[in-house]
C-alpha positions as a Markdown table, in Angstrom:
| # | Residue | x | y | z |
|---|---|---|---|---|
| 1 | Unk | 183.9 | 70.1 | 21.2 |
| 2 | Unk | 182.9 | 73.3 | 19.9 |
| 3 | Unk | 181.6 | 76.2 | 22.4 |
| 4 | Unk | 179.7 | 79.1 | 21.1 |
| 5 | Unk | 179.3 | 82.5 | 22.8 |
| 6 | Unk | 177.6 | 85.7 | 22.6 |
| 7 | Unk | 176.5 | 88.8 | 24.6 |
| 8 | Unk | 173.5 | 90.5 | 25.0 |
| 9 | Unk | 172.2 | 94.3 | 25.8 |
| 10 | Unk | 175.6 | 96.4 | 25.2 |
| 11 | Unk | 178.2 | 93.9 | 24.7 |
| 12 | Unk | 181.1 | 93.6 | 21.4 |
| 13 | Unk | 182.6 | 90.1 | 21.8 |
| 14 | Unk | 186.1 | 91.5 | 22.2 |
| 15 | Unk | 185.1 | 92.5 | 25.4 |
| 16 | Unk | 184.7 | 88.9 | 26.5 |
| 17 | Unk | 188.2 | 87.3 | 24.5 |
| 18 | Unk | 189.8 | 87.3 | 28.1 |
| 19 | Unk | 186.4 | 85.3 | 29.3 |
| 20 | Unk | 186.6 | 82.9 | 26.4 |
| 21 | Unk | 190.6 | 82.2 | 25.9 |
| 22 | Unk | 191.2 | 79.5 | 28.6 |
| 23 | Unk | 188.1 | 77.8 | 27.1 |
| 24 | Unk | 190.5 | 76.8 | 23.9 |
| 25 | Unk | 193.3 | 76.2 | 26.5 |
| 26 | Unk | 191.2 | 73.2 | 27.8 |
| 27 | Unk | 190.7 | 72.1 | 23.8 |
| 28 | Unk | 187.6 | 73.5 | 22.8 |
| 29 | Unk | 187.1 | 75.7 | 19.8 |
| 30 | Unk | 185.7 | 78.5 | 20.9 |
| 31 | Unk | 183.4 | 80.9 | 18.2 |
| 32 | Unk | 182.5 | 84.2 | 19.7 |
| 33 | Unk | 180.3 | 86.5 | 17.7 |
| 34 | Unk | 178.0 | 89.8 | 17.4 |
| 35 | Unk | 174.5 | 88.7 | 16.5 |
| 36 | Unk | 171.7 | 91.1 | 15.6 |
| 37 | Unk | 171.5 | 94.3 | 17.8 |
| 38 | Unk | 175.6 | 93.7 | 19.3 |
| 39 | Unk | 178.6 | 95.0 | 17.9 |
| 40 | Unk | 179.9 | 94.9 | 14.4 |
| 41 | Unk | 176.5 | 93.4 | 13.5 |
| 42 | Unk | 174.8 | 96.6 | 15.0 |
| 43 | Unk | 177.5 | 98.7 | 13.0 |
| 44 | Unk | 175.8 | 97.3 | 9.9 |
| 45 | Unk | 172.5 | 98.0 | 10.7 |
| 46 | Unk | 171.4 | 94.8 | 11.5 |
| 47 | Unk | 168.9 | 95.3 | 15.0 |
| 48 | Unk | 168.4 | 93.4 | 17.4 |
| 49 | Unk | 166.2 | 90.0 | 16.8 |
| 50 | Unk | 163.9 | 87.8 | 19.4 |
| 51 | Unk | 164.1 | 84.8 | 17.4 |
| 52 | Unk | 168.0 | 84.2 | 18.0 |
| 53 | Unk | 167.9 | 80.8 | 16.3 |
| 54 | Unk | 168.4 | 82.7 | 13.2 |
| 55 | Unk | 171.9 | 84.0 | 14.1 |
| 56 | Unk | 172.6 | 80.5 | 16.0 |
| 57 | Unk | 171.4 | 78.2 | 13.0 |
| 58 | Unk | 173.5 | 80.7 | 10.6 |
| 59 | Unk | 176.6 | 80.8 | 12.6 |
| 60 | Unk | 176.3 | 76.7 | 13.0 |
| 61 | Unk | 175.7 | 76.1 | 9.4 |
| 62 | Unk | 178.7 | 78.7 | 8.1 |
| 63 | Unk | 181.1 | 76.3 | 10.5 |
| 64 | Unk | 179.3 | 73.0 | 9.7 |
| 65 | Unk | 178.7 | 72.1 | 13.1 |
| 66 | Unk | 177.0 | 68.9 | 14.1 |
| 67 | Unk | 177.1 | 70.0 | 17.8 |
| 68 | Unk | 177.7 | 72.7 | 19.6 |
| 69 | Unk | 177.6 | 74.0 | 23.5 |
| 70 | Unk | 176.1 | 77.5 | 24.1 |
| 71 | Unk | 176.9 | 80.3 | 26.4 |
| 72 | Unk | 174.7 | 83.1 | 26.3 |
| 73 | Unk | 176.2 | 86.2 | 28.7 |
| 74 | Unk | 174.0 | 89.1 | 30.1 |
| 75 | Unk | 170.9 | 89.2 | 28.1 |
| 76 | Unk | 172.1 | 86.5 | 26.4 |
| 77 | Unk | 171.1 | 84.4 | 28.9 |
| 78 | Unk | 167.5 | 84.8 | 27.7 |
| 79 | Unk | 168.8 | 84.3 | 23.7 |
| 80 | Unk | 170.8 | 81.3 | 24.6 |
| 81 | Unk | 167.8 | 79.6 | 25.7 |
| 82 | Unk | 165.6 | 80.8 | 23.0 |
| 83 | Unk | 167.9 | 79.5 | 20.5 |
| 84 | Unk | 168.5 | 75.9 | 22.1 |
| 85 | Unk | 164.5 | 75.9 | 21.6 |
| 86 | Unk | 164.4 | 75.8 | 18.1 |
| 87 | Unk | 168.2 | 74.6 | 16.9 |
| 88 | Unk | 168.7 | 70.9 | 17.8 |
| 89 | Unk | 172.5 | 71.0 | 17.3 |
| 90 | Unk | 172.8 | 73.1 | 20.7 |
| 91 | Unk | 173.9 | 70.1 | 23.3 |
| 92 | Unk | 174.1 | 71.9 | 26.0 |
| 93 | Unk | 173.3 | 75.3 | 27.1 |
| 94 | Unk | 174.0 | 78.0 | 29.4 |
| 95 | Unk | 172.5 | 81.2 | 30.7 |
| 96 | Unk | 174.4 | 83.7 | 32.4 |
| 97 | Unk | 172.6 | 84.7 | 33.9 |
| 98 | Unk | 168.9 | 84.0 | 33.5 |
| 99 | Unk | 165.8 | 86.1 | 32.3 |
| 100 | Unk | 162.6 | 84.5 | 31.1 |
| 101 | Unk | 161.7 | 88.1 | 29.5 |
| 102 | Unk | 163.3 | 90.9 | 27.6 |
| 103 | Unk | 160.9 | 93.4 | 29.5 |
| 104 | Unk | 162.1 | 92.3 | 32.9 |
| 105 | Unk | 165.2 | 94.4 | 32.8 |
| 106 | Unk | 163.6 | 97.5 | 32.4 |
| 107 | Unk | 160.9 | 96.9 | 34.8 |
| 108 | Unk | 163.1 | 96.1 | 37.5 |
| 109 | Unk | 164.8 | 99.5 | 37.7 |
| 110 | Unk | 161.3 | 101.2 | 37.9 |
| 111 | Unk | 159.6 | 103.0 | 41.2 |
| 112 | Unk | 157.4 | 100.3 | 43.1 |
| 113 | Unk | 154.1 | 100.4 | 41.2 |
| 114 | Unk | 155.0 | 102.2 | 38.2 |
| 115 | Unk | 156.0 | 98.4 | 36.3 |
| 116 | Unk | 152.4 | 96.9 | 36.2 |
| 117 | Unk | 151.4 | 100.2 | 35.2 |
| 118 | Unk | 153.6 | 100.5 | 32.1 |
| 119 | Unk | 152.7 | 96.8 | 31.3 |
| 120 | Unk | 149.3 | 97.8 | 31.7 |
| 121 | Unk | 149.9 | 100.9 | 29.3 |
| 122 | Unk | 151.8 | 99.1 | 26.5 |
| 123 | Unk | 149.5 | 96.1 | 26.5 |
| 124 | Unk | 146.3 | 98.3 | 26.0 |
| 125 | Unk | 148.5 | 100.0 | 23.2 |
| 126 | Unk | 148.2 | 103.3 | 25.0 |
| 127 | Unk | 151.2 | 105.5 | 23.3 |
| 128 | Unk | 150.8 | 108.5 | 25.0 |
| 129 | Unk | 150.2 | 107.1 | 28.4 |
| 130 | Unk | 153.4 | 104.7 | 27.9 |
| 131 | Unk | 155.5 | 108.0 | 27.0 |
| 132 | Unk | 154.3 | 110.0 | 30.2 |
| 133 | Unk | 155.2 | 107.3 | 32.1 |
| 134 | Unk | 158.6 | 106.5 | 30.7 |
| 135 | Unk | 159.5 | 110.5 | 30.6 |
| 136 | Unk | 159.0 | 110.6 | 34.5 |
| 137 | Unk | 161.2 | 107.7 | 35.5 |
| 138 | Unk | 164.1 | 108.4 | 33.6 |
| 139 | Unk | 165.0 | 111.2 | 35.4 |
| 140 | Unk | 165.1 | 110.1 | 39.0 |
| 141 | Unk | 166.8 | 106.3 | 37.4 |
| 142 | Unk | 169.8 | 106.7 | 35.2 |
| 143 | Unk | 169.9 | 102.5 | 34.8 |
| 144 | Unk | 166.3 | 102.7 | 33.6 |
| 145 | Unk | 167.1 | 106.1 | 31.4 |
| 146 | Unk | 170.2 | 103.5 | 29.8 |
| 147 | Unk | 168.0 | 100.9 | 29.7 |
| 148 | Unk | 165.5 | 102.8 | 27.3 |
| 149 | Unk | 167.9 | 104.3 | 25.5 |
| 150 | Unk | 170.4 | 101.4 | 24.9 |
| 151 | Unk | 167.2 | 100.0 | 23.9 |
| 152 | Unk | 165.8 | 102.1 | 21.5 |
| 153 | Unk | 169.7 | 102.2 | 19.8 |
| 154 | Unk | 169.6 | 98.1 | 19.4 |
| 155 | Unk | 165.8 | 97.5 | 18.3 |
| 156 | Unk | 166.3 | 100.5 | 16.0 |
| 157 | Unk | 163.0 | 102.7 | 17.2 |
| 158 | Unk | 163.0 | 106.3 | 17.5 |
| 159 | Unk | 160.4 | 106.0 | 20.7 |
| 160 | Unk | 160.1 | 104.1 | 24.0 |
| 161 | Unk | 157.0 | 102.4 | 23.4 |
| 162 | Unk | 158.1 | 101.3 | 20.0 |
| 163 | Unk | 161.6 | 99.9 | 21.9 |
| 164 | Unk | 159.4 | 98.4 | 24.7 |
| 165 | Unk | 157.0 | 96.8 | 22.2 |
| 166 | Unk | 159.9 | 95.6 | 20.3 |
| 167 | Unk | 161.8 | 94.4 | 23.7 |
| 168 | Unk | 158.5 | 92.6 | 24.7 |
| 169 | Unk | 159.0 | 89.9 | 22.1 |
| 170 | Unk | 161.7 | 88.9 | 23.9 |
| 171 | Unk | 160.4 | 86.0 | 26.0 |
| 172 | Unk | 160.6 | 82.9 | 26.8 |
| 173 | Unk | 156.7 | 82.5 | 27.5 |
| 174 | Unk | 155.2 | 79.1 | 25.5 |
| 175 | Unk | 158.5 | 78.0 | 24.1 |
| 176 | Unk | 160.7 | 76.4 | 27.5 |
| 177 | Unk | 159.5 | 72.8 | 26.4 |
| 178 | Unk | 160.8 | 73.1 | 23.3 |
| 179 | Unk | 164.3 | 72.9 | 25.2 |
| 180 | Unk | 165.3 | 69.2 | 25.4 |
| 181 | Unk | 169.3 | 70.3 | 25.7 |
| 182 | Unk | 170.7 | 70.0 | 29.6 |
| 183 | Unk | 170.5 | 73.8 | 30.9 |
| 184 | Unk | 172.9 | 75.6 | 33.2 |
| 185 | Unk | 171.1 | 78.9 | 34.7 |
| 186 | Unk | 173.5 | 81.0 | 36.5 |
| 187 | Unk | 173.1 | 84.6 | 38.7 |
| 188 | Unk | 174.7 | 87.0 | 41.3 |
| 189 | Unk | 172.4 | 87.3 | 44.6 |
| 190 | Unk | 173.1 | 91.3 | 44.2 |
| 191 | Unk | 172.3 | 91.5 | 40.3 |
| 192 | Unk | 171.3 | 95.2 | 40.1 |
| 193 | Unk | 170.2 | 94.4 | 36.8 |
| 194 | Unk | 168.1 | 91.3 | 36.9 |
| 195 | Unk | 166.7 | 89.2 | 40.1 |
| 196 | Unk | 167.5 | 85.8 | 41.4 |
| 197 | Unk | 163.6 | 85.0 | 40.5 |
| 198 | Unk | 163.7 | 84.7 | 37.3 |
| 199 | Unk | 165.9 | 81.7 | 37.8 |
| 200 | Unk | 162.5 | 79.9 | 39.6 |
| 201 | Unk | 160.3 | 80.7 | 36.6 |
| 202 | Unk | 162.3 | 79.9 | 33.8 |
| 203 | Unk | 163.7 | 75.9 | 35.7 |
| 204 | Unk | 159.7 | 75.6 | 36.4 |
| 205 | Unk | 158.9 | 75.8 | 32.7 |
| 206 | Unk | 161.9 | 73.7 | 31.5 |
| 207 | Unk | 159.6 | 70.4 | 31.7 |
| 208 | Unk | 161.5 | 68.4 | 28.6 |
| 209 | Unk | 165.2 | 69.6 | 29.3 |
| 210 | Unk | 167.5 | 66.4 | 29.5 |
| 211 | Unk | 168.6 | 68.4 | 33.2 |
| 212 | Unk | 168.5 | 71.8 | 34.7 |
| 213 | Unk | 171.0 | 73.0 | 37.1 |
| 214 | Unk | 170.4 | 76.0 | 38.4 |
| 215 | Unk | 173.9 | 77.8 | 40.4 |
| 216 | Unk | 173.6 | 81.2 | 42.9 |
| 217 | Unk | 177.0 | 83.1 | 43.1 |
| 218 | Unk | 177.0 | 84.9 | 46.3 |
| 219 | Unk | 179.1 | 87.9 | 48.1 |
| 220 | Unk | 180.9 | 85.7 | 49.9 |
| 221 | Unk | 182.4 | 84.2 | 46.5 |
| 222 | Unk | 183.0 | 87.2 | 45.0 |
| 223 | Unk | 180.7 | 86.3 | 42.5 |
| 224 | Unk | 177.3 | 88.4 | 43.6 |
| 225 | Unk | 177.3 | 91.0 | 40.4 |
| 226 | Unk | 176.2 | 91.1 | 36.9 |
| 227 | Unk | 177.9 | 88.3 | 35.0 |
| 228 | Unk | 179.9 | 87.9 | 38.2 |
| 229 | Unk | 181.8 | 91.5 | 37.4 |
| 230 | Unk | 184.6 | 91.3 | 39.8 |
| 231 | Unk | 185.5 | 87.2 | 40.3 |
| 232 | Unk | 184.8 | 86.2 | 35.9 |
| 233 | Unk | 186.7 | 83.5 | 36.5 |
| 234 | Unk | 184.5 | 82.0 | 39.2 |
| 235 | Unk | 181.5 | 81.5 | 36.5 |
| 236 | Unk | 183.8 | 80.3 | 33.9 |
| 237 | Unk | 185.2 | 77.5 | 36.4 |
| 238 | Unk | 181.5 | 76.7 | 37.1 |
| 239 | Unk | 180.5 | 76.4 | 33.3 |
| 240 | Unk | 183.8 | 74.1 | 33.0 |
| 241 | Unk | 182.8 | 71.8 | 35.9 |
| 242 | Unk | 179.8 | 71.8 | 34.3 |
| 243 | Unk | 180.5 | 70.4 | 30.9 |
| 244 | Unk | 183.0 | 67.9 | 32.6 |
| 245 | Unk | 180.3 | 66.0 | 33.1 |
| 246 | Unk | 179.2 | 65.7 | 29.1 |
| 247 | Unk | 183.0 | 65.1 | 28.3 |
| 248 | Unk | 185.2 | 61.8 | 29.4 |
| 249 | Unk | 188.4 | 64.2 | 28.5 |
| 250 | Unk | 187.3 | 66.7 | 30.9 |
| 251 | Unk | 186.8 | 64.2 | 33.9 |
| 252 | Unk | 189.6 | 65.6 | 35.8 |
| 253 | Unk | 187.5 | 69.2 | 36.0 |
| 254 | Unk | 184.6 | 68.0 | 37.7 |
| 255 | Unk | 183.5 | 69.5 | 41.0 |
């Protein structure tokens, strides 16, 4: 079996090779890379893309996969799922954790009512109001300052509304029943950068998956954080468990 990983917002897959390892321990072959907008691919100039079955189909086809499993960390989670939409060879898939759009992230970190207003602003195409706005919440929010700005260095724009017009084609809206793969959504009860929520929307929309199983890490587990920062291992044990049940050779892992 073949598993397939990569990041999302700010990641370089080396930083996950101590993630991935015991995944070949257990016989996989594991393929880590940096799609469009991460890494050595971002290095080269090559920004960050909504459509991530490009990458996946051009990753599968350089290997000459029939089948693959996906893991799809941070906001991966959202690409994962995007590319199990439109690339049949992805069996089985997994978000870690889960966001239904690439907006989300930066809207959560905002002042209570400013987020409907900047969606307001952007959808009416309103540059200058979309700027004033932005301007006057990065101060006081140095996650949504990073947000904008990590943005703006992956998309390859030069201003916020251009990144968050770029970012907003990020979403799973309209394409969920294309996923006919069995799904594993993950997330942290105290993710300071996405929200347990999102979970609820994206499972309501996977109508054709082959089954969704949805899995809350709490405090208690260790496992609360962003991509379970602080207890790895305890979403990596969960993803295994998970799989066990696709494989005969991995019966002895299920929960």
């Amino acid at each position: 079996a073949t598993f397939v990983f990569n990041g999302g917002y700010d990641s370089f897959v080396e930083e996950f090779y101590a993630f991935l390892r015991p995944l070949a321990a257990l016989g996989f072959t594991v393929i880590g890379f940096d799609g469009p907008g991460q890494g050595g691919a971002l290095r080269q100039g090559i920004y960050f893309e909504h459509a991530w079955e490009k990458p996946a189909t051009a990753v599968i086809d350089y290997f000459g996969l029939d089948a693959v499993d996906w893991l799809g960390a941070s906001c991966g989670g959202y690409l994962s799922i995007r590319a199990a939409a439109f690339e049949p060879r992805i069996k089985h898939v997994v978000s870690m954790p889960t966001t239904y759009s690439g907006l989300d992230m930066t809207l959560k970190q905002m002042r209570p009512g400013k987020a409907q207003e900047l969606v307001s602003l952007l959808k009416a195409g309103d540059r200058t109001g979309t700027e004033r706005l932005v301007a006057s919440e990065r101060l006081p929010n140095s996650v949504f300052e990073w947000c904008v700005t990590q943005g703006m260095h992956i998309t390859g724009t030069r201003t916020p509304f251009d990144f968050l017009a770029a970012i907003a084609r990020h979403s799973l809206e309209g394409t969920l029943h294309n996923v006919k793969q069995d799904v594993l959504l993950t997330e942290g009860e105290q993710d300071h950068l996405f929200n347990v929520e999102w979970i609820y929307r994206t499972m309501a929309e996977l109508v054709c998956a082959r089954s969704v199983t949805a899995r809350i890490f709490t405090a208690r587990e260790g496992g609360e954080q962003h991509c379970q920062v602080g207890n790895s291992a305890l979403a990596r044990d969960e993803i295994v468990s998970w799989l066990a049940r696709f494989y005969p050779w991995m019966s002895e892992l299920r929960r």
